[in-house]
C-alpha positions in Angstrom: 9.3 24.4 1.1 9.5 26.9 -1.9 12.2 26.3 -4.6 13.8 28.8 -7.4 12.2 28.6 -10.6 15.3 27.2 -12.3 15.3 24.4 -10.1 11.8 23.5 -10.5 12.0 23.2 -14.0 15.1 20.8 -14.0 14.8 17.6 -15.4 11.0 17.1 -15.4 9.1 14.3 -17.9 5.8 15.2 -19.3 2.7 13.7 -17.7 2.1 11.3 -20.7 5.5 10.0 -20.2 4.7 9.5 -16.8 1.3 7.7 -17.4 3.5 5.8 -19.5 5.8 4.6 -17.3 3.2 3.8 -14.3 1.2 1.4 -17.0 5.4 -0.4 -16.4 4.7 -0.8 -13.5 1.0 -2.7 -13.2 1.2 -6.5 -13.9 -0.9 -8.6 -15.9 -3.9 -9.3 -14.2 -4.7 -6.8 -12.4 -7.9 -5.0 -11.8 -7.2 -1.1 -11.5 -9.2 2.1 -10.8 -7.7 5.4 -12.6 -8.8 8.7 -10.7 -10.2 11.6 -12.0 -7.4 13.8 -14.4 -3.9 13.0 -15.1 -4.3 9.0 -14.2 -6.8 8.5 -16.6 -3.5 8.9 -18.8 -2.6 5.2 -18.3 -5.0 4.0 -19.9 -3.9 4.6 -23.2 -0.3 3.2 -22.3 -1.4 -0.1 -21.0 0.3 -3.0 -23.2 -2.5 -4.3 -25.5 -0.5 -7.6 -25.5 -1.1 -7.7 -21.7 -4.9 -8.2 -19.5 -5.5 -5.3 -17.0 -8.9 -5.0 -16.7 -10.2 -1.2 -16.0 -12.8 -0.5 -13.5 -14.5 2.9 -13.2 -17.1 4.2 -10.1 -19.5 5.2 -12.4 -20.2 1.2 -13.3 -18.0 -0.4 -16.3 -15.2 -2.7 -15.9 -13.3 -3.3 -18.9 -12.9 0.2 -20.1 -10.2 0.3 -23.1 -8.4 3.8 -24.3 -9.9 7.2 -25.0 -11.7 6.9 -28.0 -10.3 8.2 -31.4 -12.7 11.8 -32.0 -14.6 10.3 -34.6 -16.0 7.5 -32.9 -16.8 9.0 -29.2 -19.9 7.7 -27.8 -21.5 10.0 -25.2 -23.2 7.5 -23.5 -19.8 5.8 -22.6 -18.1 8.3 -20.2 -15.4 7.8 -17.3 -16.0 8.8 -13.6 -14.6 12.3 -14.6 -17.0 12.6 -17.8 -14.7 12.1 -20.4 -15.4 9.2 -23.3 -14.0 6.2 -23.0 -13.9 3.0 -24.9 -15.3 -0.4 -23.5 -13.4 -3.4 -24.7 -14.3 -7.1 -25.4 -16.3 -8.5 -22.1 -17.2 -5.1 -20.8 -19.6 -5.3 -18.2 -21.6 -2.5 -16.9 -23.1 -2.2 -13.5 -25.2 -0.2 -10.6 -23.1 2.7 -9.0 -23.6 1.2 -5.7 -22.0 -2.4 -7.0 -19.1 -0.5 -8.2 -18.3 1.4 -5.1 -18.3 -2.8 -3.4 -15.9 -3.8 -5.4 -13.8 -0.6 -4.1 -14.9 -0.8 -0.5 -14.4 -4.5 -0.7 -10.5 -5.0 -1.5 -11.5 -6.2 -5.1 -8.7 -3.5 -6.9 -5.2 -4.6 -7.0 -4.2 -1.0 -7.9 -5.6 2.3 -7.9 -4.1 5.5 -9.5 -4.9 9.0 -7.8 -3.9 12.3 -8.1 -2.8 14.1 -5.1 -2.4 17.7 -3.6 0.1 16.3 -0.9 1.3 13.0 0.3 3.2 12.6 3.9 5.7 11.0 4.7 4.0 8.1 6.3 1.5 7.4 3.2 -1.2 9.5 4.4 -3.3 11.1 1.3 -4.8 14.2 0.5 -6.5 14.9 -2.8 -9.4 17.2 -2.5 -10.2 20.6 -0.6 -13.0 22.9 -1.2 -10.7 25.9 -0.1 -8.0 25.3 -3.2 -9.1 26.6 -6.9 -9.8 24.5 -9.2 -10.4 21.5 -6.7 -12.9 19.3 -6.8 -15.4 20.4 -4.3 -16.1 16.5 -2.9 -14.2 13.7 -2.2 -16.0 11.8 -4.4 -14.8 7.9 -4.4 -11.2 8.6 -3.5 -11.8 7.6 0.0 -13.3 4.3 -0.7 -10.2 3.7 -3.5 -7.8 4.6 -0.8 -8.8 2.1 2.0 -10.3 -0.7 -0.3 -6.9 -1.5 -2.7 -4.4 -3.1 -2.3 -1.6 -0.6 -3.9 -2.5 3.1 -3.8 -0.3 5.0 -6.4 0.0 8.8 -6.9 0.2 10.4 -9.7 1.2 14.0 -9.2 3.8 16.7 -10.1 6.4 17.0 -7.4 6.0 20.5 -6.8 3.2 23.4 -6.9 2.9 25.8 -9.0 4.7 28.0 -6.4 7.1 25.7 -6.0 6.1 24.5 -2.9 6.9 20.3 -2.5 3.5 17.9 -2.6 6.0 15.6 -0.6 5.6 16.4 3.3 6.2 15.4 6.5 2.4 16.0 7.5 -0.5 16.9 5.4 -1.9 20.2 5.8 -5.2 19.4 3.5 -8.0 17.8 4.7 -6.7 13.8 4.7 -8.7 11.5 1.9 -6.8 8.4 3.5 -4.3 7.6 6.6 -1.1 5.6 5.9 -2.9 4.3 2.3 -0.4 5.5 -0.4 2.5 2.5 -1.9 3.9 4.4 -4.0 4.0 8.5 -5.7 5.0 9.1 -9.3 6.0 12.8 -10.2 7.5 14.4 -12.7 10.9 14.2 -10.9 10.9 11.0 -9.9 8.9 7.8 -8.2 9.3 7.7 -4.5 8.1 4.8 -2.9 6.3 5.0 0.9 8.6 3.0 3.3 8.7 2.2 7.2 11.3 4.9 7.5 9.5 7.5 4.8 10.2 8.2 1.3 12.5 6.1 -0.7 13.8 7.0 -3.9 13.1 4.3 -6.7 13.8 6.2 -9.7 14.8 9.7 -10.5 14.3 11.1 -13.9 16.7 13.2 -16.1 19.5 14.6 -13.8 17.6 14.7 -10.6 19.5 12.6 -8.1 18.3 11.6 -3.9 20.6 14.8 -3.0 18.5 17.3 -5.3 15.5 15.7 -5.1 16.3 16.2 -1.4 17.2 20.1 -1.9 13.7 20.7 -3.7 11.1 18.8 -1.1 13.3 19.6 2.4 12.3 16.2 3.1 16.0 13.1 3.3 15.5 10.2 1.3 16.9 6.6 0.7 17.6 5.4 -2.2 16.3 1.6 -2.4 16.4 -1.2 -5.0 13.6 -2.0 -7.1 10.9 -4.4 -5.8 8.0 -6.2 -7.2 4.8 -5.3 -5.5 2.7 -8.0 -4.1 
């Protein structure tokens, strides 16, 4: 579904304000796996007061914030190439023992962007045929069978205003019935039985609008801690 340009600018939050408000939402003690691009956000919103340990494909757990200019390292890089910092306890490993502890159900929480999410929590995040993409599905696939809470971190709507929210993915899928819960710039929806439940709108955005831009009915449920 296509939407008017005034309504898909209406209440929208920035996407540091929304890595901001998914760090919220992952508890203490939890080992998590930030995708390539916007997710990798969280990282410098996680509560310094609090232990979430950051594991990346390319072999570190404990990575820390992006580091200030002056002090980047370019031998300390993320699974999208970008520095990083490692923190206290760091550990570095083989590729292949990272992509274990993926496959192996060793994340409690995995952040991924997304070019559409369906209805019944299937995920797709990468196509050769859209520009820009990334031309492989890299470690997506693994993240999105092997933890235990797949979030999405995406803007509600394409540039063309068309919804990333559907009732069947048309991309090629990364994972079947895999995504908990999507964060957009709208609002967070979370994946239910029944479909796509409205946890939180942003701004003025309400389940009726929010129902308006995507063509797709909502609930509206009660928040929940994850498991």
């Amino acid at each position: 579904m296509s939407v008017s340009e005034p309504k898909a600018q209406a209440a929208r939050i920035s996407r540091e304000q929304l890595a901001a408000r998914i760090a919220q939402d992952i508890p203490e003690g939890s080992y998590v796996n930030l995708g390539i691009g916007a997710p990798t956000l969280v990282a410098n919103f996680l509560p310094e007061t609090l232990e979430i340990i950051l594991h990346t494909e390319n072999g570190l757990l404990g990575m820390g914030p992006a580091p200030e200019p002056d002090l980047v390292d370019p031998d300390l890089i993320n699974a999208g190439k970008l520095p990083v910092t490692a923190l206290a306890g760091a550990a570095y490993f083989h590729h292949a023992d990272s992509f274990g502890m993926m496959r192996g159900g060793h994340l409690d929480v995995c952040v991924l962007g997304a070019f559409q999410v369906s209805e019944r929590g299937d995920l797709a995040n990468w196509s050769t045929g859209a520009p820009g993409a990334i031309p492989a599905v890299g470690g997506a696939m693994d993240l999105a069978i092997g933890a235990k809470n797949v979030y999405v971190m995406t803007d509600l709507l394409t540039k063309t205003g068309e919804s990333k929210l559907v009732e069947a993915c048309t991309y090629p899928l990364t994972g079947v019935a895999c995504v908990t819960r999507v964060y957009t710039d709208h609002a967070i929806f979370d994946v239910t039985p029944d479909g796509f439940a409205v946890r939180e709108a942003f701004g003025e955005n309400t389940v009726a609008s929010l129902s308006e831009l995507t063509g797709l009915e909502f609930a509206e449920i009660e928040a929940v801690q994850l498991s």
